[in-house]
ZAMARGU-4260 file (C-alpha; in steps of 0.2 Angstrom, whole numbers, plus 5000, padded with zeros to 4 digits):
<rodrens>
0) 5206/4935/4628 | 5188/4938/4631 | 5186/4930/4645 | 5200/4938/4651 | 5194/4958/4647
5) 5174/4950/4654 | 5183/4946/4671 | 5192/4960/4672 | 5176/4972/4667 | 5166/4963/4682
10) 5179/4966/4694 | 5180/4984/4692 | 5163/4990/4697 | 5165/4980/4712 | 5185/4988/4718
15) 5177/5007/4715 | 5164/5001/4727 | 5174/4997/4740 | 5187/5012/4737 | 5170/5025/4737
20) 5162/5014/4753 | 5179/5016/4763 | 5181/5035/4760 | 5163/5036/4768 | 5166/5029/4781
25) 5183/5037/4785 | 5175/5053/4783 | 5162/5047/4796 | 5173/5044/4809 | 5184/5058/4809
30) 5168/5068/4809 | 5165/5059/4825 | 5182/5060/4832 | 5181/5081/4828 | 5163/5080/4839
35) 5171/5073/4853 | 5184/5084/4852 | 5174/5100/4850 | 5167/5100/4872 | 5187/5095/4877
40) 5191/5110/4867 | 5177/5119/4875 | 5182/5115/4891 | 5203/5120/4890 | 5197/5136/4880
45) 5187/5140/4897 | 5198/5133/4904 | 5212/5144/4901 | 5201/5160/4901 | 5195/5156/4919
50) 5213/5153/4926 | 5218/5171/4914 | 5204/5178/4924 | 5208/5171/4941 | 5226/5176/4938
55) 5222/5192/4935 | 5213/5194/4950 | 5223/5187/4960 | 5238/5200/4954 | 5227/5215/4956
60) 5220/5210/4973 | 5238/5206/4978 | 5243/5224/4974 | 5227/5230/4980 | 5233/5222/4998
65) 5253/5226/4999 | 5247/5244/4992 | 5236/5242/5009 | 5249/5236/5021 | 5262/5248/5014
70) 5252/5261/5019 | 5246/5254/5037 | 5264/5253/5041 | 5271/5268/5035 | 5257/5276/5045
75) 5264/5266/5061 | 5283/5272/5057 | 5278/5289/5055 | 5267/5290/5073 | 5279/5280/5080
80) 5293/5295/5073 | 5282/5306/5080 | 5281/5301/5095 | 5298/5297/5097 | 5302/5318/5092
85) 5292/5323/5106 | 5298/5312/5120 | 5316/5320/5114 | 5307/5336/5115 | 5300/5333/5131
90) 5319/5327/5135 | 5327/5342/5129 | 5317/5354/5138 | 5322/5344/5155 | 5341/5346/5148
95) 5341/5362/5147 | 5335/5364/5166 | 5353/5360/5170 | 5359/5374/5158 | 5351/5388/5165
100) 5355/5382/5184 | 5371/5379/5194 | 5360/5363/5200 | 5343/5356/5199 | 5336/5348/5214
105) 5326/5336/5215 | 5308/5346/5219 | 5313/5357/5203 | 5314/5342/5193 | 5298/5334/5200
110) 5288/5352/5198 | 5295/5350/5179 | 5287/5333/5178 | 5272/5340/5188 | 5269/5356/5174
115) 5271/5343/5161 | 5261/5332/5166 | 5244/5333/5159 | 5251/5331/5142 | 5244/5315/5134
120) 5264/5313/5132 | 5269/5311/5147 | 5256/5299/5153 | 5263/5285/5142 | 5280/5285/5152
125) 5282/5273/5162 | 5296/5283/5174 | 5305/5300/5171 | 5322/5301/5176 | 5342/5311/5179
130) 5355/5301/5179 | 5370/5306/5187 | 5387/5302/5179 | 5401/5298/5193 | 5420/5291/5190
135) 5427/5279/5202 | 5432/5291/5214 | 5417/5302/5215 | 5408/5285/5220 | 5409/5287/5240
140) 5408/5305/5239 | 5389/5305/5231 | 5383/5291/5242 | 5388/5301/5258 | 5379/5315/5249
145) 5365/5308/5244 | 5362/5300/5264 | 5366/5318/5269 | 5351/5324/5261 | 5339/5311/5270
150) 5341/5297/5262 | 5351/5286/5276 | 5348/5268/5265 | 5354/5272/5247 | 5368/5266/5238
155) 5373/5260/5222 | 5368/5246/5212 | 5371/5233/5209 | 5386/5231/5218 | 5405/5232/5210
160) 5420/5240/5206 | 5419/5250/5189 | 5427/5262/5181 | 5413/5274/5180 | 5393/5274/5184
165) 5379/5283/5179 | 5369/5282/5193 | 5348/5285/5193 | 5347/5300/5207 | 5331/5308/5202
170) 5315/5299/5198 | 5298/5303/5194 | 5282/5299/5196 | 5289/5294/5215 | 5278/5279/5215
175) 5276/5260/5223 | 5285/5255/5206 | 5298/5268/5204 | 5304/5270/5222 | 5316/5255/5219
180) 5325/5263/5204 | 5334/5274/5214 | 5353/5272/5214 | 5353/5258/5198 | 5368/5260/5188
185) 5361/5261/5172 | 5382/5258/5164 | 5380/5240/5172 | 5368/5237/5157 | 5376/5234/5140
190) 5359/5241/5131 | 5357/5254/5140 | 5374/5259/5142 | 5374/5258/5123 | 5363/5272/5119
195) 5368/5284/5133 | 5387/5284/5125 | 5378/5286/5108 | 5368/5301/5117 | 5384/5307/5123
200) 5395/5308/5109 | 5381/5313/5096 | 5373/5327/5104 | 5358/5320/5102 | 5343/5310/5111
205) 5348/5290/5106 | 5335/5273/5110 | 5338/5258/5117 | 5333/5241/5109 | 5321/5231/5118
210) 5327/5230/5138 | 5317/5223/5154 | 5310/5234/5162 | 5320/5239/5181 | 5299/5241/5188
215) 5295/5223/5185 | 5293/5211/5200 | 5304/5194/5196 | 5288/5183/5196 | 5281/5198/5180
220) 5290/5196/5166 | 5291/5213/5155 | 5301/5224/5144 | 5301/5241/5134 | 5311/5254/5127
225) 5324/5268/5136 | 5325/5284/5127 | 5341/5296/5133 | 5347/5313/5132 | 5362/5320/5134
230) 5364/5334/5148 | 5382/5343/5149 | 5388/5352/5161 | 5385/5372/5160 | 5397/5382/5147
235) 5405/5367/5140 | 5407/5369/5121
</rodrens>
C-alpha cells in the first residue's frame, strides 16, 4: 500500500508538468498563427477600402461622363431642331410666293433665292428647288410647255408610265451640279415620295431619311437629307 500511494505521489508532479508545458506551448502557436494572420487581415481590410474607393469613383466619374454626354447631345438635337425650323421657314416663305401670284416664274423664284441668299442659312443648301405636281395626262402637256419656254432638250425622268409625277421645274443655284436636276421626278423615289405625301397631307414641312444625293457623279458616292413643303394651289381651303 505504500509503495503504491509512493508511486503514485512521484507520478503526479511529473503529468502536471506536461499538462502546464502543453498549454505553453499551445498558447504559443496560436499567438503565432494570430501574427500571421494580422498583415492578411491588413491587406483584405485595405483591400476592400481601396475597391469601396475605386468603386466609388468609378460611379461618380460615370455619372460625371453620361451627365456630359446627355448634355452634348441634347445640345446637338436642339441646333439640329433649330435649324431644321428655319429651313421650313425659309420654305414657307417661298410657299407662300405661289399664294400671293396667279404663277411664279422662274426669274421670281431665283430673285427669291438671290434676296435670301446672304443668310448663313441658305449657304448650307445644297440645291433650292419647285416641284411641279402633274397627273398622267398633264404629262405631254408640260413638256411641250416647258421646250416652248426655251428649253428644246427637257423631259421627264427617269422614263415611265405613272400615275402621277412631281417633277423638279425650278432649280437654284443654276450651277454645273444642279443643271442636271431638271425635270427628275422626285415620286419615282420611295423616300422621297414618302415625305412629300406626308407634307401634303399634314400641312406641314416633312424630311426625308437619308437619300443619295441626285448632284453626285456615279464614280462619287454621297447622300443627305430632302426637306419639303407643301404649296397648294391659290384659295384652296
Amino acid at each position: 500500500m505504500v509503495c503504491g500511494n509512493e508511486k503514485r505521489e512521484e507520478a503526479a508532479p511529473f503529468v502536471l508538468w506536461e499538462s502546464g508545458r502543453t498549454d505553453a506551448v499551445d498558447s504559443e502557436v496560436k499567438q503565432t498563427q494570430f501574427r500571421r494572420f494580422i498583415p492578411h487581415a491588413l491587406f483584405l481590410v485595405f483591400l476592400s477600402c481601396t475597391l469601396g474607393v475605386w468603386w466609388h469613383w468609378r460611379t461618380v466619374e460615370l455619372q460625371r461622363i453620361r451627365g456630359e454626354f446627355e448634355e452634348y447631345t441634347h445640345r446637338i438635337r436642339s441646333a439640329i431642331h433649330s435649324q431644321l425650323d428655319l429651313y421650313a421657314l425659309y420654305l414657307q416663305g417661298a410657299s407662300n410666293l405661289f399664294q400671293a401670284s396667279v404663277e411664279v416664274t422662274q426669274e421670281e423664284w431665283r430673285e427669291y433665292y438671290e434676296k435670301t441668299r446672304a443668310n448663313t442659312l441658305v449657304d448650307r443648301l445644297v440645291s433650292f428647288n419647285y416641284i411641279r405636281f402633274l397627273r398622267a395626262d398633264e404629262l405631254s402637256d408640260h413638256i411641250g410647255e416647258m421646250r416652248d419656254r426655251g428649253l428644246p432638250a427637257y423631259t421627264v425622268w427617269p422614263a415611265g408610265d405613272r400615275e402621277a409625277y412631281a417633277v423638279l421645274v425650278y432649280v437654284e443655284p443654276w450651277n454645273e451640279e444642279n443643271q442636271s436636276l431638271r425635270g427628275y421626278d422626285t415620286f419615282s423615289e420611295p423616300i422621297r415620295r414618302d415625305a412629300m405625301e406626308k407634307a401634303r397631307d399634314r400641312g406641314d414641312a416633312q424630311i426625308t431619311g437619308k437619300v443619295d444625293l441626285l448632284q453626285v457623279k456615279e464614280e462619287i458616292q454621297g447622300w443627305g437629307l430632302v426637306l419639303f413643303a407643301p404649296v397648294y394651289a391659290p384659295m384652296m381651303p
